[in-house]
N, C-alpha and C positions, 0 to 999 in steps of 0.2 A: 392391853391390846395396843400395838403399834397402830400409829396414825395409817401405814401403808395397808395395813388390814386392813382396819377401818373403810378406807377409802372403797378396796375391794368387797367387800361385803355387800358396799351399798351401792357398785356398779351392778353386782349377781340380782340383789333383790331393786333394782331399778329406783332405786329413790335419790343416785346422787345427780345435784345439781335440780330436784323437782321442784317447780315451786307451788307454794301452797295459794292457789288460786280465790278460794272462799276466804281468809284471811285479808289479800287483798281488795275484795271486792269491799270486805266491812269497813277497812280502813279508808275505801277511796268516797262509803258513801258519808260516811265520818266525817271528811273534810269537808266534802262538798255542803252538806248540812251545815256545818260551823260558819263555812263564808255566805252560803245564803243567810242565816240567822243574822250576821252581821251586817250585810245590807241591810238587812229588813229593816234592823231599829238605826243602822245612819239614815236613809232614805227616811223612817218616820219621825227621828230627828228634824230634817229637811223640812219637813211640813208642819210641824206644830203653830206656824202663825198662821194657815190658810184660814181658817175660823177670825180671826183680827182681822186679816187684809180682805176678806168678806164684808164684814162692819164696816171698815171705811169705805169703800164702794158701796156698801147700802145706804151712808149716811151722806153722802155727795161730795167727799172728800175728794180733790184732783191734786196728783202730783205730777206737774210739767217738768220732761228732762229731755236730754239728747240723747243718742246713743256716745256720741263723744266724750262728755260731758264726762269725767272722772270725779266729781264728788255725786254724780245722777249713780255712777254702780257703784260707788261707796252705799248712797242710801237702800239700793238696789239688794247691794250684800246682807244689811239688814234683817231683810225681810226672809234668805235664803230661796229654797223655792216655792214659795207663797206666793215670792212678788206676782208670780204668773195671776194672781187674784188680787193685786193691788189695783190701785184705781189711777194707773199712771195716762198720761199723754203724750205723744212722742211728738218731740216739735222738730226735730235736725231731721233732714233729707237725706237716705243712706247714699254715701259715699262725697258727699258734701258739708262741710262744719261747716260754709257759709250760708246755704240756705235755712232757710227755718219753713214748717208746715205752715198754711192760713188760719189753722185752728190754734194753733199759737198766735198767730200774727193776730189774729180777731180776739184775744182774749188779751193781747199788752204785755204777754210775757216775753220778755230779753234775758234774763240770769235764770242758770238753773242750778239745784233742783227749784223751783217756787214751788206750794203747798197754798190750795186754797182751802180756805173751811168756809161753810154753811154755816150759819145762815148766812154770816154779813159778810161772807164772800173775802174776810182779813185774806190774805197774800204774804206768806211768811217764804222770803230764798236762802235756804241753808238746808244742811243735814240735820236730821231730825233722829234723835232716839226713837226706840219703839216705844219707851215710858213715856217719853213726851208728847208720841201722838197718842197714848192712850188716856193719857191727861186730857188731852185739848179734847179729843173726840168723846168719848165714855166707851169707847171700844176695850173691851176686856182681852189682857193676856193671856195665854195659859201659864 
C-alpha cells in the first residue's frame, strides 16, 4: 500500500494526525513522580545532620559567626540545612561588616567562626569538621 493511500485511509477513518491523549497523561505523571521522588531523598539528603545539630544546642554548644564572615558559611555549608538547628550566634549587623551585636561584644568574641564548648567554656576560632565536633561534644552522626 502507497504511503498516499495510507495517508487517505486515515483521513476517511479520522485518525490522522489524533493524538493518543491517555498515553500522554501516563507519561506526564511518570515524570513528574520521577522528579518528586528525586527531591524527596536530595531534600532528605539535606537534612540527615538535624538530629547532631540538635545535640549540640542541647549540649550548650555556641558557634559565633557573621553573616560576612566567608569561612562562618563555609562551616555553615557543613552542616547543609540543619544548620537552621545549629546553635549559631550572629554577631555582624546586617548590611554592616563593621558593627558587631552586644551579645558578641559581652561574650569577647572578635574572629569568626569561634565555637564554645561547655563546660569550661574552651573557645576554639576555626572551621570545624563535623567528625571533630562529634569528637569534642559526644554528639552522634548518622
Amino acid at each position: 500500500m502507497s504511503q498516499e493511500r495510507r495517508e487517505r485511509q486515515q483521513e476517511k477513518s479520522g485518525t490522522a494526525g489524533s493524538v493518543n491523549w491517555g498515553r500522554r497523561a501516563i507519561y506526564t505523571v511518570l515524570i513528574v513522580a520521577a522528579f518528586g521522588f528525586a527531591y524527596y531523598l536530595g531534600d532528605r539528603t539535606q537534612h540527615k545532620y538535624d538530629g547532631f545539630a540538635r545535640c549540640l544546642t542541647d549540649r550548650g554548644v555556641k558557634m559565633y559567626g557573621a553573616w560576612w564572615c566567608p569561612h562562618c558559611t563555609e562551616q555553615k555549608e557543613k552542616f547543609a540545612k540543619a544548620f537552621q538547628y545549629a546553635p549559631y550566634v550572629e554577631c555582624g549587623v546586617k548590611g554592616d561588616t563593621h558593627k558587631e551585636t552586644q551579645v558578641c561584644k559581652d561574650a569577647n568574641v572578635h574572629m569568626f567562626p569561634t565555637w564554645q564548648f561547655p563546660p569550661t567554656g574552651e573557645r576554639v576560632e576555626r572551621v570545624f569538621t563535623l567528625e571533630e565536633l562529634s569528637d569534642r561534644t559526644g554528639c552522634a552522626l548518622p
